[in-house]
N, C-alpha and C positions, 0 to 999 in steps of 0.2 A: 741742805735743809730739806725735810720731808713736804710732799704737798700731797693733796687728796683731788685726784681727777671729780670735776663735778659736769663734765659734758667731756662726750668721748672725743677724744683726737689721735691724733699718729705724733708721737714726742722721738725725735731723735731717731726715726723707722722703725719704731716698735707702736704698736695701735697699743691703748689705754683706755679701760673703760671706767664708766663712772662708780665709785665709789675705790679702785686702785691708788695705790700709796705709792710715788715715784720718790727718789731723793735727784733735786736738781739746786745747777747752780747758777748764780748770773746773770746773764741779758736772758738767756731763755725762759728764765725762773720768770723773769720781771715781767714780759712781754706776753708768757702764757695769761700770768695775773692780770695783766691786763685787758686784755681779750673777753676775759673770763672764764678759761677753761680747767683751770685749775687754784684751790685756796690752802693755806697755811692749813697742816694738818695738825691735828688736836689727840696727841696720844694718851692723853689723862682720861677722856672720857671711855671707862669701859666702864658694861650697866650690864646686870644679869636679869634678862629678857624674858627669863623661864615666868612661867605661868601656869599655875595646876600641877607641878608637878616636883619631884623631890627636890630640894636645894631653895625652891622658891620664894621669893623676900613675903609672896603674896599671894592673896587664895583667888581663882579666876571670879572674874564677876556674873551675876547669874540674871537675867532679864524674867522680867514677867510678860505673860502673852494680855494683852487686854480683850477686856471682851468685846464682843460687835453686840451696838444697841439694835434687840430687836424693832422691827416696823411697829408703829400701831397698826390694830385691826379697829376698824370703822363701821 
């Protein structure tokens, strides 16, 4: 089964860092889980992130500057 490193460790003498996709199995799998170094990976989620630019689901969002309240004069 696939998992998704979510805090870096050393699996099996290879270092893994957070957001790598290992396939493990068994007491390791479980006892990673446990720890909580590693969780059930979620291959369904793929999201197209683009912003601004071709392909995009969405057009970037754009801020207004506010103005600064002048002082009274006295």
């Amino acid at each position: 089964m696939k998992y998704e490193v979510i805090k870096g460790c050393v699996i099996a003498g290879k270092t893994h860092r957070v957001g790598d996709t290992v396939d493990l199995e068994g007491r390791l799998a479980e006892s990673l889980l446990g720890i909580g170094r590693i969780a059930p990976a979620d291959e369904s989620k793929t999201e197209n992130r683009a912003v601004g630019v071709e392909g995009a689901e969405e057009k970037p969002k754009t801020r207004k500057r506010t103005t600064k309240a002048k002082p009274k004069a006295e």
